[in-house]
N, C-alpha and C positions, 0 to 999 in steps of 0.2 A: 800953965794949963791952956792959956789962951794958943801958944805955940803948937799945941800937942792937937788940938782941934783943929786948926786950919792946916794942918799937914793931913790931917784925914780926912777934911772937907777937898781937900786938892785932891787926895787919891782918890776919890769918892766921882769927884767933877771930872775925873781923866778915865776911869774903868765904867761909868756909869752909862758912857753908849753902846760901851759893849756887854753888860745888863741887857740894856732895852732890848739891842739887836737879838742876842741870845734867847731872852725869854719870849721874842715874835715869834722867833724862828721854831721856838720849840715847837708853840701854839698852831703855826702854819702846818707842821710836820705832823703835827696829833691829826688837826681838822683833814688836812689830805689823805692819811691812814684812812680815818674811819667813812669821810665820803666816798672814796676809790674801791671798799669792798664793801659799798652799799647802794643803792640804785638813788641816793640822794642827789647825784647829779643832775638830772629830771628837774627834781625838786627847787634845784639852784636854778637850774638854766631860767624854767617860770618864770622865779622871783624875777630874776634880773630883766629879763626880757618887760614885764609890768613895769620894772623901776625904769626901765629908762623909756619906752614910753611916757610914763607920770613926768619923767624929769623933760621929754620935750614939751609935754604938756605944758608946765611950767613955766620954759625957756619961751615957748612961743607966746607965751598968755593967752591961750584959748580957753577963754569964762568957760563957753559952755562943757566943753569936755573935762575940764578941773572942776566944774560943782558936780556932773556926772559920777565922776572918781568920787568926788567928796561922797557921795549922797552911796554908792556903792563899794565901797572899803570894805566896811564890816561886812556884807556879804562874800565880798570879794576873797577874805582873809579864810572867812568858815568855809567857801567853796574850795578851796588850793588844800585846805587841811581835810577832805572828805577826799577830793581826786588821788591827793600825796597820801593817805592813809598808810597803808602798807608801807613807803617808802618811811614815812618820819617815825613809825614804828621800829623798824630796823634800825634808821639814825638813833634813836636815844638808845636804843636797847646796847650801841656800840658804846655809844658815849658812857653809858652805866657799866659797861664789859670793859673798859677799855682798860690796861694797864700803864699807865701813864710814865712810872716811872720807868720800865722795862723795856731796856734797851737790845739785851745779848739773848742767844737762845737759849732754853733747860729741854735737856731731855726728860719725856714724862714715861714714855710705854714702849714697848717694846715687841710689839706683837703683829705689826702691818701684815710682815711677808708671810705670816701663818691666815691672815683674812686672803691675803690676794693669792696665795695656793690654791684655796678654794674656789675664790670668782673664778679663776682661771679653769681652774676643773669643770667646772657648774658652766661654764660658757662653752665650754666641748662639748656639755652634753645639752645642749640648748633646757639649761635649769634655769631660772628664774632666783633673784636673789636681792635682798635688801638688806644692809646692815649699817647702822646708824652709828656713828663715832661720837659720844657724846664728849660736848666742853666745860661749858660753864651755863648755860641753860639747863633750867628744871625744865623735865619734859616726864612727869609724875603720872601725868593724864594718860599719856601713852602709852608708856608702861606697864602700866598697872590693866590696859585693855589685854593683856597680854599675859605668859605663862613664866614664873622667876624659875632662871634655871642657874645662875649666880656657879659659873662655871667657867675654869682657865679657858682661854681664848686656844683654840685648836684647829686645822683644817680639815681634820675629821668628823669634829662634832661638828664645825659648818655645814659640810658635805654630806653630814647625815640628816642633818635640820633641813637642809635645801633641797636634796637630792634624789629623795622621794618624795611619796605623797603621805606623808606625816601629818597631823592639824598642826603643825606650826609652821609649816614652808610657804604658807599661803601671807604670811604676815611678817614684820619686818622683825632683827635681832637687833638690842641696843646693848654698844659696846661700850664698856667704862672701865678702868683701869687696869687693863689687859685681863678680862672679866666678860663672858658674856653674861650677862647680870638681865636680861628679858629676851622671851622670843614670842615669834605669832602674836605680833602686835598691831595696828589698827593706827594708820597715820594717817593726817589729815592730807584734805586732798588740797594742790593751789585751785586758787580761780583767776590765776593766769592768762590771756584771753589771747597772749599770742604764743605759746605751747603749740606744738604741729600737733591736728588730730592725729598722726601715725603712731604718738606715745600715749604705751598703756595706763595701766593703772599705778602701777607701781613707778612708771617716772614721772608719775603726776601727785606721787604722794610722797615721792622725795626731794621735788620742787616744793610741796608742800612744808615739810619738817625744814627745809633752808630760809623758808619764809617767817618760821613761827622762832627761829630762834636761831646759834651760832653752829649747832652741829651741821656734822658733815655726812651724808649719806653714799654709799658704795650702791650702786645698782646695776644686778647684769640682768639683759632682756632675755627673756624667755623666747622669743621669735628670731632674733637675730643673734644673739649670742655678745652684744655691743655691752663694755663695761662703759660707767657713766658715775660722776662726779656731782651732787646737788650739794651747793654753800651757799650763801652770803646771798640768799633769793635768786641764785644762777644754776642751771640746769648746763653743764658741761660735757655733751655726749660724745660717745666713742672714742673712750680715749686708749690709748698704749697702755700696760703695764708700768713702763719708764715714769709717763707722764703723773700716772695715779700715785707710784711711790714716792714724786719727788713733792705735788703739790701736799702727800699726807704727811712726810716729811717736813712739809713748811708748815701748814695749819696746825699739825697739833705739835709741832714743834721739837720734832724727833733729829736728831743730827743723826748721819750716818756712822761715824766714827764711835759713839756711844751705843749703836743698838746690837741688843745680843739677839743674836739668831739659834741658836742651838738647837731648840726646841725645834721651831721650825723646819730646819736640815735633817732633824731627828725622823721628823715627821715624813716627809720627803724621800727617804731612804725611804721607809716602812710602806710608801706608797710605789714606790717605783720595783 
């Protein structure tokens, strides 16, 4: 018995750095994910910037400015968590979203090329356009401002949503499992402070909805005809077709090889 224990305390004492190593590494790779598509690097930089001040503090032994620190912490800690608001909001909100153990991609949907027919359309005719790709954020509130029209994802009914003056083209559509499931909706607006006044309403409310949660907003501008990208609290303007497919392709997790287009193509003919 005693034999059979220390043969496994040996393999234990021989594998058990590469344990530790493994499980940092994991831990490094999570905290990297979710800081890098969140504006928590701000929030880091602060910190450390204060710590290592504190720490020459320290090193030098400067009384007065270590009881200064001392005597202003607690304010100091309430003040960084009022400026970082918005940022440490979005950090836990990843940390609570995150899927930890999920390494490989899954396809979920299937319906991109049938939204971006439409922007594409709607941006020819200098239309105006918001559509929301929901994730994993409840976004109930918004919704619900808005009219259920809980209908296959199509570039026609976009085009028809958008492309006149309908009461719902003025407000955004929320997209959920190849589903437009709300239109003529009411999104919050950011209070982003470095936003170019040259963006209207609408890229100010799709900044908005990247703020308040994980979804991903589609916006084509009604004055310039520029498709535009709002995630992860970043406003992504003018981008390609290419660019829009591949990043909606990565975020909501669509491989190319998996998605069916039919409908789509179906659609396409019927339009051309």
């Amino acid at each position: 018995m005693g034999g059979t224990q220390d043969i496994l305390l040996g393999i234990y004492s021989y594998i058990k750095p590469f344990i530790d190593i493994g499980i940092l590494t994991f831990l490094l790779y999570k905290a990297y994910q979710i800081i890098f598509v969140t504006k928590a690097g701000q929030l880091i930089k602060a910190s450390l910037i204060v710590g290592i001040f504190y720490a020459l503090v320290v090193l030098l032994q400067l009384n007065t400015l270590m009881w200064i620190f001392t005597m202003i912490a607690p304010g100091l800690i309430i003040a960084l968590a009022i400026v970082f608001q918005p940022e440490l909001r979005l950090l836990l909100l990843k940390i609570a979203q995150a899927e930890w153990f999920a390494f490989g991609k899954r396809s979920r949907h299937t319906y991109v090329d049938s939204v971006l027919i439409a922007a594409e359309m709607l941006s020819r005719q200098r239309r105006g356009m918001l559509a929301v790709f929901l994730r994993k954020t409840n976004h109930d509130e918004q919704m619900k401002s808005g009219t259920r029209i809980n209908a296959d994802v199509s570039s026609n009914l976009l085009v028809t949503i958008f492309g006149h003056d309908t009461p719902l083209h003025d407000g955004a559509c929320f997209i959920q499992n190849g589903k437009i499931v709300y239109a003529g909706c009411f999104l919050p607006l950011s209070n982003e402070y470095g936003i170019k006044k040259t963006f209207g309403t609408r890229h100010r409310a799709a900044l908005g909805m990247s703020e308040a949660g994980d979804s991903i907003t589609l916006v084509v501008s009604e004055e310039t005809g520029a498709l535009s990208l709002a995630y992860d609290g970043k406003l992504h303007y003018d981008l390609t077709l290419d660019q829009i497919t591949k990043i909606l392709e990565s975020e909501l997790e669509i491989t190319a090889k998996e998605k069916n287009i039919e409908d789509t193509i179906d659609e396409h003919k019927e339009n051309s």
